[in-house]
PyMOL commands that place a pseudoatom at each C-alpha (Angstrom):
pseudoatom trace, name=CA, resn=UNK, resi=1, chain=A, elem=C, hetatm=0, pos=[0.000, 0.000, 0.000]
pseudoatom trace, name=CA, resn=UNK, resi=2, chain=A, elem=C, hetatm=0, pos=[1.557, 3.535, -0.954]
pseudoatom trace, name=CA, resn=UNK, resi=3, chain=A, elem=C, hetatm=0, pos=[2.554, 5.680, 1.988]
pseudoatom trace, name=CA, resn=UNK, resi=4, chain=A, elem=C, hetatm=0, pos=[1.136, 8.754, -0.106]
pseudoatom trace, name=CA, resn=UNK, resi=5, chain=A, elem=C, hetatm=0, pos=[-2.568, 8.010, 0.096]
pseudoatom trace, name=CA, resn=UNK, resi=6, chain=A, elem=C, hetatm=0, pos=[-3.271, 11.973, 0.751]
pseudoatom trace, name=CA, resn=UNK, resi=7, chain=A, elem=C, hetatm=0, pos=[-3.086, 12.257, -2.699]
pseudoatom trace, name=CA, resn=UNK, resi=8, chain=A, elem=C, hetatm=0, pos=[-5.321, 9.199, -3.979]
pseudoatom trace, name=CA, resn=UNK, resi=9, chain=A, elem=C, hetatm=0, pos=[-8.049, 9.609, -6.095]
pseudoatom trace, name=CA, resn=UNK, resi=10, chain=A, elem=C, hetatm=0, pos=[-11.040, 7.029, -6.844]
pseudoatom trace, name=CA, resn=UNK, resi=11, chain=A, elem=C, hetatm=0, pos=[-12.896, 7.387, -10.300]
pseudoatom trace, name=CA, resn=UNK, resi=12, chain=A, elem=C, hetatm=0, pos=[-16.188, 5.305, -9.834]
pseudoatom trace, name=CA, resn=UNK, resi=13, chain=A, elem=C, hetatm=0, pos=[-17.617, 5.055, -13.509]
pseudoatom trace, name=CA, resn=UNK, resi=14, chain=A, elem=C, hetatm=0, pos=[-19.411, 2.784, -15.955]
pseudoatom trace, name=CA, resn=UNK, resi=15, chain=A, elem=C, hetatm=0, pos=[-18.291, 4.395, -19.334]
pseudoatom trace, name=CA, resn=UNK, resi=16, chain=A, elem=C, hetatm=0, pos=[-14.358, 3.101, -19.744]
pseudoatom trace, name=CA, resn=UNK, resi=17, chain=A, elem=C, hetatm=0, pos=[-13.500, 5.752, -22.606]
pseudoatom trace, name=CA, resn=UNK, resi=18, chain=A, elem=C, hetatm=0, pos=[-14.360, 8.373, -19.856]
pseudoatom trace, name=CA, resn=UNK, resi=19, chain=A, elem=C, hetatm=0, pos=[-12.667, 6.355, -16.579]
pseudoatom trace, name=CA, resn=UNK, resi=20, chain=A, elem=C, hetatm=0, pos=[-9.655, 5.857, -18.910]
pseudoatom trace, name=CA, resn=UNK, resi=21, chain=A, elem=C, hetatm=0, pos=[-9.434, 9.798, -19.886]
pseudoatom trace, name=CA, resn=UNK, resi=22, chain=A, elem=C, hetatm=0, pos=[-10.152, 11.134, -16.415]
pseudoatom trace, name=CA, resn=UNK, resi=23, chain=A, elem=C, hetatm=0, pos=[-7.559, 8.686, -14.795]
pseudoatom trace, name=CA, resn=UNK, resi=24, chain=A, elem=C, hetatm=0, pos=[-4.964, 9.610, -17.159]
pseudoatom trace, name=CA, resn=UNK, resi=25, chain=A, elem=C, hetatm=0, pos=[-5.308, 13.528, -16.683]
pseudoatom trace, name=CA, resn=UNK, resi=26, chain=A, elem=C, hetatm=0, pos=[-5.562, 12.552, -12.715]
pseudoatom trace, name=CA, resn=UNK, resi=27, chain=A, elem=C, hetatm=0, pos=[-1.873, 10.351, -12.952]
pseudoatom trace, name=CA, resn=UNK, resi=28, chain=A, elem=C, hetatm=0, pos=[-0.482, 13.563, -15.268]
pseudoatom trace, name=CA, resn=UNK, resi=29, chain=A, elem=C, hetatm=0, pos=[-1.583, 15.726, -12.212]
pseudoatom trace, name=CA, resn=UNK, resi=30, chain=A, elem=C, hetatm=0, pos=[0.555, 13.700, -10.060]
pseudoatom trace, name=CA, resn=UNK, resi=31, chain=A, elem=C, hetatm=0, pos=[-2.087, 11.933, -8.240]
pseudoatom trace, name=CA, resn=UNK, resi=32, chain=A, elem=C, hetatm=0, pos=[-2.499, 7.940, -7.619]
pseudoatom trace, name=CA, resn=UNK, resi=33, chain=A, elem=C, hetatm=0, pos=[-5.539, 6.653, -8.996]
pseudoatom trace, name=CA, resn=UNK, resi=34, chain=A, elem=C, hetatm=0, pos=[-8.259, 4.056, -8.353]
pseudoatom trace, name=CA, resn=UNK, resi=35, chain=A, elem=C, hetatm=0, pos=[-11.217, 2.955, -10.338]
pseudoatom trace, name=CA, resn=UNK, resi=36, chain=A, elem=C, hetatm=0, pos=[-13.899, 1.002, -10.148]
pseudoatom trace, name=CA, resn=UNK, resi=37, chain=A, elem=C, hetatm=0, pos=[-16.533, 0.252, -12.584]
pseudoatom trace, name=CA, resn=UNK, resi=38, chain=A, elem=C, hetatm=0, pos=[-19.878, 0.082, -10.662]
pseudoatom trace, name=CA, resn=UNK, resi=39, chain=A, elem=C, hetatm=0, pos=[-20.934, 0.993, -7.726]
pseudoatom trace, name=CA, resn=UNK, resi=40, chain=A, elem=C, hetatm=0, pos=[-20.698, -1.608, -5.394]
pseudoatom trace, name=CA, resn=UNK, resi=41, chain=A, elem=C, hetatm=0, pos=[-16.727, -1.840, -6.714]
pseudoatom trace, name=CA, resn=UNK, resi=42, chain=A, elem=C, hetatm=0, pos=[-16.279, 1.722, -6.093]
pseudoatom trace, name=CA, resn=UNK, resi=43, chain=A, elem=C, hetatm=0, pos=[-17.926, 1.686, -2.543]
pseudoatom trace, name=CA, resn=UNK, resi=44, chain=A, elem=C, hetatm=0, pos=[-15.699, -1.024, -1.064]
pseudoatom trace, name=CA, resn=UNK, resi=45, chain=A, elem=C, hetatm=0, pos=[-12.579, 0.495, -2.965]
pseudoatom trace, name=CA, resn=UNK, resi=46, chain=A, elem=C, hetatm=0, pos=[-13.379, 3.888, -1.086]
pseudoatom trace, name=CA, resn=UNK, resi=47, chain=A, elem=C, hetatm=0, pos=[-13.947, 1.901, 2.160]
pseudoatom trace, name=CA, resn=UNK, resi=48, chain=A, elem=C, hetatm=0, pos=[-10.563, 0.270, 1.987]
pseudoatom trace, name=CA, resn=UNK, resi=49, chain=A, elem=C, hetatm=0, pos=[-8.040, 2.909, 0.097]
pseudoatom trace, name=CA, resn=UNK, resi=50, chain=A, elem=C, hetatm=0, pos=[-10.194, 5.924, 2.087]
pseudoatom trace, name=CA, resn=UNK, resi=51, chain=A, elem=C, hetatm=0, pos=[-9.156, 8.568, -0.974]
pseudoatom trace, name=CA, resn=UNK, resi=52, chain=A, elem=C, hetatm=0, pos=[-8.999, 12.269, -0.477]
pseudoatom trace, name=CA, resn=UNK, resi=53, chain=A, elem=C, hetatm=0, pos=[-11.355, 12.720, -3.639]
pseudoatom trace, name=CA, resn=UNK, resi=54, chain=A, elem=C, hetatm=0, pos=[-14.116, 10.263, -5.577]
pseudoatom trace, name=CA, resn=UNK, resi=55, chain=A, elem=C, hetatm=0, pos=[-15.125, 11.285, -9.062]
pseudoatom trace, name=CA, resn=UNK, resi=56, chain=A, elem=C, hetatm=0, pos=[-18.727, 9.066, -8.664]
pseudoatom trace, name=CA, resn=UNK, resi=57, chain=A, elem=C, hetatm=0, pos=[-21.252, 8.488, -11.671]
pseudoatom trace, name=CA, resn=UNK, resi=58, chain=A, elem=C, hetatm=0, pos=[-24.778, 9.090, -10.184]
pseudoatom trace, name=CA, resn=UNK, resi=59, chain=A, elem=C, hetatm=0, pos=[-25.864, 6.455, -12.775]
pseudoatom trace, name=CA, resn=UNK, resi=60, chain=A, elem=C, hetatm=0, pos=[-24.235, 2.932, -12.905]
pseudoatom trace, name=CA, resn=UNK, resi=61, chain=A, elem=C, hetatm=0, pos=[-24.387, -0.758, -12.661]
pseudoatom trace, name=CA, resn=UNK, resi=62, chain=A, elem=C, hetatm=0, pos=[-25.538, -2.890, -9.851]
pseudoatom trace, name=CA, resn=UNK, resi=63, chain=A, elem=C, hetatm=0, pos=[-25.149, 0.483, -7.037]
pseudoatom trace, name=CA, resn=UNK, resi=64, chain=A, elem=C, hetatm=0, pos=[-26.357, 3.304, -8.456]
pseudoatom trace, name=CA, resn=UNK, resi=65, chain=A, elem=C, hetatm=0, pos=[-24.236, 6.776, -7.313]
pseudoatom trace, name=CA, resn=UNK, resi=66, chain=A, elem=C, hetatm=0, pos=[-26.264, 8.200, -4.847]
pseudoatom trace, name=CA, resn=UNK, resi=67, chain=A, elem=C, hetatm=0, pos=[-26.371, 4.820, -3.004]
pseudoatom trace, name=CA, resn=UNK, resi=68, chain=A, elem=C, hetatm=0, pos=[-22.784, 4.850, -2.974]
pseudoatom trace, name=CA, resn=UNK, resi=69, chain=A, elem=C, hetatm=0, pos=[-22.753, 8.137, -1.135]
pseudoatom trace, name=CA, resn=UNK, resi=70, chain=A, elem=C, hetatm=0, pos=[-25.172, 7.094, 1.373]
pseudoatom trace, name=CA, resn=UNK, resi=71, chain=A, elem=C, hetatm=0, pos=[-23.173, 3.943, 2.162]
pseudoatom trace, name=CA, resn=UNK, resi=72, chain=A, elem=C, hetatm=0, pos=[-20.347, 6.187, 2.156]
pseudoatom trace, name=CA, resn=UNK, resi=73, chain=A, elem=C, hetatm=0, pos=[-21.452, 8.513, 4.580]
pseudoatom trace, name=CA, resn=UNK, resi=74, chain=A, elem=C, hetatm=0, pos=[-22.835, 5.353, 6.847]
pseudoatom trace, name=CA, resn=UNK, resi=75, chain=A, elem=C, hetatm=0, pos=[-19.434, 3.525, 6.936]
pseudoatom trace, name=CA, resn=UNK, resi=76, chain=A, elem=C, hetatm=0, pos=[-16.425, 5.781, 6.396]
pseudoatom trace, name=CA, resn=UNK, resi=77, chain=A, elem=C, hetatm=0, pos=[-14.623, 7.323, 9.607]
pseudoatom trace, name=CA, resn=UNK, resi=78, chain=A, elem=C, hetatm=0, pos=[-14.077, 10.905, 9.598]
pseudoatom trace, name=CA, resn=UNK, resi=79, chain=A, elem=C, hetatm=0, pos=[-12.490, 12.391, 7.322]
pseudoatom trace, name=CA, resn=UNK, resi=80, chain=A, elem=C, hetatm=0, pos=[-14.384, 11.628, 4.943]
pseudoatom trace, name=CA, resn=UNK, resi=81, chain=A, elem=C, hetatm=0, pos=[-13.738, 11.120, 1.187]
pseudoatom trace, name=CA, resn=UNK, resi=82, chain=A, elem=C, hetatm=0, pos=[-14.719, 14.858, -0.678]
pseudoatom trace, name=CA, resn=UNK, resi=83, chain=A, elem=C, hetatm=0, pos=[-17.174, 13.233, -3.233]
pseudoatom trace, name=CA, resn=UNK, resi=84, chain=A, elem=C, hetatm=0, pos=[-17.793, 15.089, -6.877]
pseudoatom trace, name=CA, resn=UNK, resi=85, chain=A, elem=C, hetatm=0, pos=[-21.025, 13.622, -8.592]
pseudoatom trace, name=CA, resn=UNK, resi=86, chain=A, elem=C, hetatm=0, pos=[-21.002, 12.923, -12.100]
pseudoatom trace, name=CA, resn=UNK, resi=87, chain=A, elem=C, hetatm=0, pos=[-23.887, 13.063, -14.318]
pseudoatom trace, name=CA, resn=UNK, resi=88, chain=A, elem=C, hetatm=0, pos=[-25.530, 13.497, -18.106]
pseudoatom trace, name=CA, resn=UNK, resi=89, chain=A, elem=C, hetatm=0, pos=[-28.613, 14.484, -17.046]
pseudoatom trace, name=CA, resn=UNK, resi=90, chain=A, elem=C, hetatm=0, pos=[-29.616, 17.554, -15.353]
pseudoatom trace, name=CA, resn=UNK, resi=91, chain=A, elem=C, hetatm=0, pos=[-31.962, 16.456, -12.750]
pseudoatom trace, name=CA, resn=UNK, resi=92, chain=A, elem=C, hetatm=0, pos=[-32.247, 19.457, -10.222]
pseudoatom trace, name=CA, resn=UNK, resi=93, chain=A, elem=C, hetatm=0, pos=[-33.607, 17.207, -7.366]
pseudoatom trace, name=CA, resn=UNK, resi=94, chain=A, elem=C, hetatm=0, pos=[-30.946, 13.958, -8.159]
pseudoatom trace, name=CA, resn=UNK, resi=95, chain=A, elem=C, hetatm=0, pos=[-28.178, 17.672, -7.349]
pseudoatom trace, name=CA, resn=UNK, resi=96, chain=A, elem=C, hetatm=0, pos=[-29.142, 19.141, -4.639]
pseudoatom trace, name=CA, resn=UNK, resi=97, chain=A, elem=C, hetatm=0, pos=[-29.752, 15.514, -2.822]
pseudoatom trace, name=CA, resn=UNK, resi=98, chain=A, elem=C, hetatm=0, pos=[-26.437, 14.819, -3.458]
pseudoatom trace, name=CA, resn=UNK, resi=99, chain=A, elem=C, hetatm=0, pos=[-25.592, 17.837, -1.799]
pseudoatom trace, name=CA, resn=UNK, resi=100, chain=A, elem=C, hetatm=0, pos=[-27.940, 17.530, 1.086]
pseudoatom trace, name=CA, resn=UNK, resi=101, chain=A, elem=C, hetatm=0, pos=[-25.679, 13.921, 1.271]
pseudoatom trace, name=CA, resn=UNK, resi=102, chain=A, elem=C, hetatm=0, pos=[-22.795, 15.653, 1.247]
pseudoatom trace, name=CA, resn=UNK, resi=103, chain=A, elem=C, hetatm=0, pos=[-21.452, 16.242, -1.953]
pseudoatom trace, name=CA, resn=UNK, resi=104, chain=A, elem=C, hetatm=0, pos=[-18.946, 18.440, -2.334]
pseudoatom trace, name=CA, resn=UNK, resi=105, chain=A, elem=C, hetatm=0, pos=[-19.942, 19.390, -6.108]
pseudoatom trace, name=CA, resn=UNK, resi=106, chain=A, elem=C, hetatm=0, pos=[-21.304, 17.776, -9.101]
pseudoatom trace, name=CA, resn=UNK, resi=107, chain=A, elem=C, hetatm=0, pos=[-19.883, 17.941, -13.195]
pseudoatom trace, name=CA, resn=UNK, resi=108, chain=A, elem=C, hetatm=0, pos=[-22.182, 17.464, -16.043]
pseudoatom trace, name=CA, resn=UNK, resi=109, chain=A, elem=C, hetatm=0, pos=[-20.676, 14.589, -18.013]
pseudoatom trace, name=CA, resn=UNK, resi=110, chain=A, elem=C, hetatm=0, pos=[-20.735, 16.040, -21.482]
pseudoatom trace, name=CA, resn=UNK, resi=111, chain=A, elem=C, hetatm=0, pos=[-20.303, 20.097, -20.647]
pseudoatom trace, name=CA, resn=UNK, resi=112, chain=A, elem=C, hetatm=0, pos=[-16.838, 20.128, -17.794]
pseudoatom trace, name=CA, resn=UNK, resi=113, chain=A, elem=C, hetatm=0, pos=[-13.201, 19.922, -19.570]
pseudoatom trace, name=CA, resn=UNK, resi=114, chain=A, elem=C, hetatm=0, pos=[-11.188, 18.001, -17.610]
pseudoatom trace, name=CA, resn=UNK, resi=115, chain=A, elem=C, hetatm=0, pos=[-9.114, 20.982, -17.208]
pseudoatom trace, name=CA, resn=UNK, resi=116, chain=A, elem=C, hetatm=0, pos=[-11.656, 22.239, -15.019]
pseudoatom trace, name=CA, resn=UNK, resi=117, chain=A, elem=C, hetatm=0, pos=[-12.804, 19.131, -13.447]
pseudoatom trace, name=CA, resn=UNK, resi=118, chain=A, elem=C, hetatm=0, pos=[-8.493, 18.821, -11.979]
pseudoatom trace, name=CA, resn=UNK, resi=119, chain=A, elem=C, hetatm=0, pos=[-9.133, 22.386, -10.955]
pseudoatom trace, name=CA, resn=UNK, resi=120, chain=A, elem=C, hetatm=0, pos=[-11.867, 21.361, -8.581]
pseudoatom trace, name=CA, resn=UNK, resi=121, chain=A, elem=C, hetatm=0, pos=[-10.143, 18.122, -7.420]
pseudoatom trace, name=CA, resn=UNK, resi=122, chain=A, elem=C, hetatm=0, pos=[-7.122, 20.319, -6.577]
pseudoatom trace, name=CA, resn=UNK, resi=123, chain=A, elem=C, hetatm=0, pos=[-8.966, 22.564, -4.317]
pseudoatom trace, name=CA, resn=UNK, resi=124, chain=A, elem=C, hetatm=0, pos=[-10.149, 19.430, -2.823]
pseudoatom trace, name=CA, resn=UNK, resi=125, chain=A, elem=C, hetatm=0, pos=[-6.957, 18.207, -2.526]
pseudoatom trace, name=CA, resn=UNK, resi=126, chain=A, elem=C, hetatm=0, pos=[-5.214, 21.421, -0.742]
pseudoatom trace, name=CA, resn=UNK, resi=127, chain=A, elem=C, hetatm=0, pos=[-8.202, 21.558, 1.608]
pseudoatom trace, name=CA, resn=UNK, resi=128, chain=A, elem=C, hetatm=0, pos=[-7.004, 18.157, 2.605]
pseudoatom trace, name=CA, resn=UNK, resi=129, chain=A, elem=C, hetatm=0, pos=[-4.322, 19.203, 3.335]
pseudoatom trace, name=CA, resn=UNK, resi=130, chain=A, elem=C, hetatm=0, pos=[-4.664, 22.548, 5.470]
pseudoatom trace, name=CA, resn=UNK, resi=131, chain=A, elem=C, hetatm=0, pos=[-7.396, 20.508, 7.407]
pseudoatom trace, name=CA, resn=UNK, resi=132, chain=A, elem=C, hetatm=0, pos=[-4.462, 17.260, 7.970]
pseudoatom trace, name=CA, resn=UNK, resi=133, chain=A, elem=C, hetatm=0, pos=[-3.089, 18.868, 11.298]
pseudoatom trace, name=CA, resn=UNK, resi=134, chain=A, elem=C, hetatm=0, pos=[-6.717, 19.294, 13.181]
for i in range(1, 134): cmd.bond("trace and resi %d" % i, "trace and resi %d" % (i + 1))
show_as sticks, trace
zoom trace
């Protein structure tokens, strides 16, 4: 198991071409990566590496996102994983329960380079780490 898990990063999402693009950006960025192609996968990947970020599709195979969130929030020891949803579709309630669960944000599949989406996850990430010491 790396040392450096402050800077791990779990991708939780059915569509490969988009797993494999947003894990490669994530690795350029200098962060490790995990992924997981459903959502039962991703939860007990989250609940055993405990990354700083998840990238989670609110639609998926076998565990759908949102589940994965609650389960999330039920099982994982403070601190908890900051959790980006993503989505294609935008359903207004499916958002703001996410946030209401926590959420720290959400990207619409289709409209969010990936520029912007490392932007976010860096935030994250430096949050992380300012909070580390308390």
């Amino acid at each position: 198991m790396p040392e450096n898990n402050t800077k791990t990063i779990l991708i939780v999402e059915d569509d490969p071409m988009l797993s494999l693009t947003l894990s490669d950006a994530c690795k350029e960025a200098g962060y490790n990566v995990k992924v997981a192609n459903d959502g039962e996968e991703g939860l007990k990947i989250a609940l055993e590496e405990k990354p700083v970020v998840i990238l989670l599709d609110i639609m998926m195979p076998k565990m759908d996102g949102m589940t994965v969130l609650k389960n999330l929030n039920a099982q994982q020891p403070e601190p908890k994983s900051r959790v980006f949803m993503f989505t294609n579709v935008n359903d207004v309630e499916k958002i703001s329960e996410a946030i209401q669960e926590g959420a720290v944000g959400y990207f619409m599949k289709a409209q969010t380079p990936i520029k912007e989406i490392l932007s976010k996850v860096k935030e994250q990430m430096d949050k992380s780490g300012t909070s580390a010491g308390r």
